[in-house]
N, C-alpha and C positions, 0 to 999 in steps of 0.2 A: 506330594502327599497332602492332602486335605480330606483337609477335610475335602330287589329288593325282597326284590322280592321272591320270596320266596315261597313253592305251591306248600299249601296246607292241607292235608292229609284226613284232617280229623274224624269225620263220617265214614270214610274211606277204610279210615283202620279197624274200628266195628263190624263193619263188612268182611274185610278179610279176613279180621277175629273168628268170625262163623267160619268161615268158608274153609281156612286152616286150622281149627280146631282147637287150637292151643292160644293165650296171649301171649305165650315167648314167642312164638313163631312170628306173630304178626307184628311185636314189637319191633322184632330183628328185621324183618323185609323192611316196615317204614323206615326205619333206621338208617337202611343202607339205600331205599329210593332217596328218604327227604339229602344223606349225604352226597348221592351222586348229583340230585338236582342243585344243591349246593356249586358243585364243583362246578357244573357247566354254568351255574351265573358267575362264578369267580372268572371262570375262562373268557365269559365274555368281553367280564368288565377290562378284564389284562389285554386281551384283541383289539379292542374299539379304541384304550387310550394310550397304547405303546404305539399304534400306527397313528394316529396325532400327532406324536412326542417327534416321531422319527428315528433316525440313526439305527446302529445294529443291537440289537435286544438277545439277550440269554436268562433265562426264566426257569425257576421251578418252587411253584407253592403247592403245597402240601396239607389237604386236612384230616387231623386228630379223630376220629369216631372211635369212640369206646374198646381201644384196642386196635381197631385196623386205621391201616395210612390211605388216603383215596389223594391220590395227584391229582390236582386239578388242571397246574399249568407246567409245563415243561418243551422249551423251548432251546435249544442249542444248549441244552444245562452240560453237558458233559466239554462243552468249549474252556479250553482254560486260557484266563486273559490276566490281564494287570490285576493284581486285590485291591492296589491302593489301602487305601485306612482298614476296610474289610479284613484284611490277614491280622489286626491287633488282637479279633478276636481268637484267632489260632495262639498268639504270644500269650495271650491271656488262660488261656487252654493250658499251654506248656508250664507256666509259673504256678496257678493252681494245683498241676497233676503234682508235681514238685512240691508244693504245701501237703498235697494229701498224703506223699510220700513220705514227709517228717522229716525233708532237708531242707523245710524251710520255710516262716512262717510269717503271716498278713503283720506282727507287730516286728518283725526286723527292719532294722535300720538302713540308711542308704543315704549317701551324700548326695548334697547337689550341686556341683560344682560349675563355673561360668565356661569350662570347656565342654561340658556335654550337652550344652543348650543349643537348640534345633529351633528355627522358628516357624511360623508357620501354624500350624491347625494347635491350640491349647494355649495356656497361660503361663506357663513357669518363664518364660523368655520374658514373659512385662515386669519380672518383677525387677530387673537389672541388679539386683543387690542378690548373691548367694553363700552358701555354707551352712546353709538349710539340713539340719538330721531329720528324713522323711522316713515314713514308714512304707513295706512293700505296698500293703491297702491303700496307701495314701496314693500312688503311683499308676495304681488297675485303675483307680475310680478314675482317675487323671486322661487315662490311655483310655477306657473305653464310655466315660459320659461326656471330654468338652474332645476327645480324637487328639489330646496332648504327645505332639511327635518327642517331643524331649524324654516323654515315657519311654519311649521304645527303646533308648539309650539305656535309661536304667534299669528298666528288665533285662538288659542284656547282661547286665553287670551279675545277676542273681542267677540267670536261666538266660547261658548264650544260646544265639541261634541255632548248631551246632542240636542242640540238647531240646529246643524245641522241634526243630524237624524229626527228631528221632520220638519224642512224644507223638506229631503229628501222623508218625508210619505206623506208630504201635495201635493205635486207636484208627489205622485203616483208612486215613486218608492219603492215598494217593498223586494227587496234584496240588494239594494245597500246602506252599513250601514259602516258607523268608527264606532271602539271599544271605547268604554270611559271609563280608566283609571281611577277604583277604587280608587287608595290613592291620585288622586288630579284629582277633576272634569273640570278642564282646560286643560287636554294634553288626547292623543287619541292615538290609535294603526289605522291601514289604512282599514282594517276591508274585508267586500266582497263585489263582485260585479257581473256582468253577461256579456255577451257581449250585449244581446240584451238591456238591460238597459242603457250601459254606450252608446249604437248606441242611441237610446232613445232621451236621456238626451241632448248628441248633435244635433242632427234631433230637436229636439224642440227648444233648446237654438239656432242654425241657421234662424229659421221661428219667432223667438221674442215670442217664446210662454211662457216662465221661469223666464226672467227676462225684466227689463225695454228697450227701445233701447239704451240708455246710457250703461248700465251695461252691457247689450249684444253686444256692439261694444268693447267695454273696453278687456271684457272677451275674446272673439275671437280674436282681434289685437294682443291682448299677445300670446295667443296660435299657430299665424301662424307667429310670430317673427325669423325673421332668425339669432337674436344671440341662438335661442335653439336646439333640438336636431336631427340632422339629420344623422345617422346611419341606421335607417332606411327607412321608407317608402319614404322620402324625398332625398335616397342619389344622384343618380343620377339623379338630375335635375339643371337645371339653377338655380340663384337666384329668375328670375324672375316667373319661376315656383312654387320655396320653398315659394312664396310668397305666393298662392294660398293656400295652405294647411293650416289651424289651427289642429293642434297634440298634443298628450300628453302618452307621452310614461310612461311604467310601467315596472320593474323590480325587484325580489326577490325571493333567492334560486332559482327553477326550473321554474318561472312563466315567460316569455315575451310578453309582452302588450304592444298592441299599436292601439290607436282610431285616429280619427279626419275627419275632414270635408274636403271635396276640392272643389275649386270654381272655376268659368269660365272665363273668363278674362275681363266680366264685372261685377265680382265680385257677381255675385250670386249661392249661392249654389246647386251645381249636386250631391252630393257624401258626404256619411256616411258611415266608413269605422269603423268597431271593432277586432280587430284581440287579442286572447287570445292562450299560448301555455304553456304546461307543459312539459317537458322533462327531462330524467335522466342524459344526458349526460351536460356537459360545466355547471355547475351550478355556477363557478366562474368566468366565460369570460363574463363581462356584456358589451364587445365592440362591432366591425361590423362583426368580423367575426364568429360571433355564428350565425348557420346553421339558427333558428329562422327570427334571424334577418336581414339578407341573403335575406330570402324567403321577407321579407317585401320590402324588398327594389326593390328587382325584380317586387312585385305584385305592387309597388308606379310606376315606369317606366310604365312597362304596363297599368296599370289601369287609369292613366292620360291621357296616348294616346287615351286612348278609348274613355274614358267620351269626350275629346276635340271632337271628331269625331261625336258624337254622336247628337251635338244640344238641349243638356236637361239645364232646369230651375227651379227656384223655386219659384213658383210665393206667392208674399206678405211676401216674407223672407226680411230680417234684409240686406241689401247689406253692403259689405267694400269694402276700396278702397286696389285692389289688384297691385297696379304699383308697382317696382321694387323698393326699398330704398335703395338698392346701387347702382342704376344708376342715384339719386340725388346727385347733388355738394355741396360738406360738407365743408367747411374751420376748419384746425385743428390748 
């Protein structure tokens, strides 16, 4: 477990304006050319830098336009493979639904004890010293901004595996299942997942369809947190760009995964992006310069230019507030 252009329309739409009679009309055809011609530069850019990357590829991004979804890429989405880290986001799902239910809440307690330390992707293993009273919030940000495996243990403690896959089937996913660990029904293995699922999952949890809007602001803020991980999809960008993105990267043996949502600068969601890869090559370079991960970063550059260019929205989705938090004045 570890861890441009786009055609402008403008003359064009006065024309049609006459020609169909109405400015609804003509808005809604631009709408849906300028979003198709969107998709096929999205598909591009995902064709030209997944075959660079190499290895085996499973894809499906997704964009927002004012109520309708237009696929831009989908590639073996329906393949179910390793989640790796990817599935924290279903745990995270399972423990929220659970909060929204009212058996269980972001300020409860939870031990942290030197037997349920995992090491590997997060921080609670450096600290050597435990009996830590944490809180369940304390634990999500844990698991899904630095990919802290030791979280996974202690979600299990609050919401076993057992009781997340049964969240997972109710809300209609499918294939995307944690393993639950025969000799103690509290801890889980990361289990599988798909691309178009895990696109899914975000596409709905964005529009507030999953969880409550508390628990769906909660979940997203952590996921587009700039203390987390930006090697890929996110590397070249501003901060105030990385703002924009909620992500959640996956890693293990041969697998690189990476999903997440990107938003517009008034903070509503354009963009659902799932990127899965299998490869033989680098199976122990989980940093930036695996070819994988490379290609993510290139398609995160490109693929923002474009959505910004584009004018897409997503009407009656969940908004956050995307301003820059490091261009806030902090006193230390």
């Amino acid at each position: 477990m570890q861890r441009r252009d786009v055609v402008k329309l403008g003359a064009a739409v006065t024309a049609a304006g006459a020609v169909l009679g109405t400015g609804a009309a003509a808005h809604a055809e631009t709408s849906a050319t300028q979003a198709a011609t969107t998709a096929d530069l999205i598909k591009a850019v995902f064709d030209a830098e997944s075959a660079k990357a190499g290895g085996t590829w499973q894809a499906k991004v997704t964009l927002l336009n004012g109520g309708q979804t237009i696929t831009a890429v989908d590639k073996n989405s329906a393949s179910v493979q390793t989640a790796a880290s990817i599935n924290k986001l279903g745990i995270a799902l399972g423990v929220l639904d659970k909060i929204d239910r009212g058996e269980l809440a972001l300020d409860d307690r939870i031990t942290l004890t030197s037997d349920i330390i995992l090491t590997g992707s997060g921080f609670y293993f450096h600290q050597t010293a435990y009996g830590d009273e944490i809180t369940v919030a304390n634990v999500l940000v844990a698991m899904l901004l630095t990919s802290d495996n030791t979280s996974v243990r202690l979600c299990g403690l609050v919401c076993p595996p057992a009781e997340i896959n049964e969240v997972l089937a109710a809300k209609g996913f499918e294939d995307t299942r944690v393993i639950p660990n025969p000799a103690n029904p509290a801890r889980m293995w990361l289990g599988d997942t798909t691309t178009a699922e895990t696109n899914e999952l975000l596409h709905r949890l964005a529009l507030g369809e999953l969880l409550s809007v508390n628990s769906t602001r909660f979940f997203l803020n952590v996921l587009k947190g700039l203390s987390g991980y930006h090697d890929g999809f996110r590397r070249t960008m501003s901060s105030a760009e990385r703002a924009r993105i909620a992500m959640k990267y996956g890693a293990d043996d041969a697998t690189r995964s990476e999903s997440g949502v990107v938003y517009n600068t008034a903070g509503a969601p354009v963009m659902v992006y799932s990127f899965m890869n299998q490869s033989d090559a680098n199976w122990g370079n989980y940093g930036a310069t695996h070819p994988v991960v490379q290609a993510h970063a290139v398609m995160g550059r490109k693929m923002l230019d474009i959505v910004n260019s584009a004018g897409l929205a997503a009407d009656d989705a969940v908004t956050l507030d995307v301003k820059d938090p490091e261009a806030a004045s902090v006193d230390l």
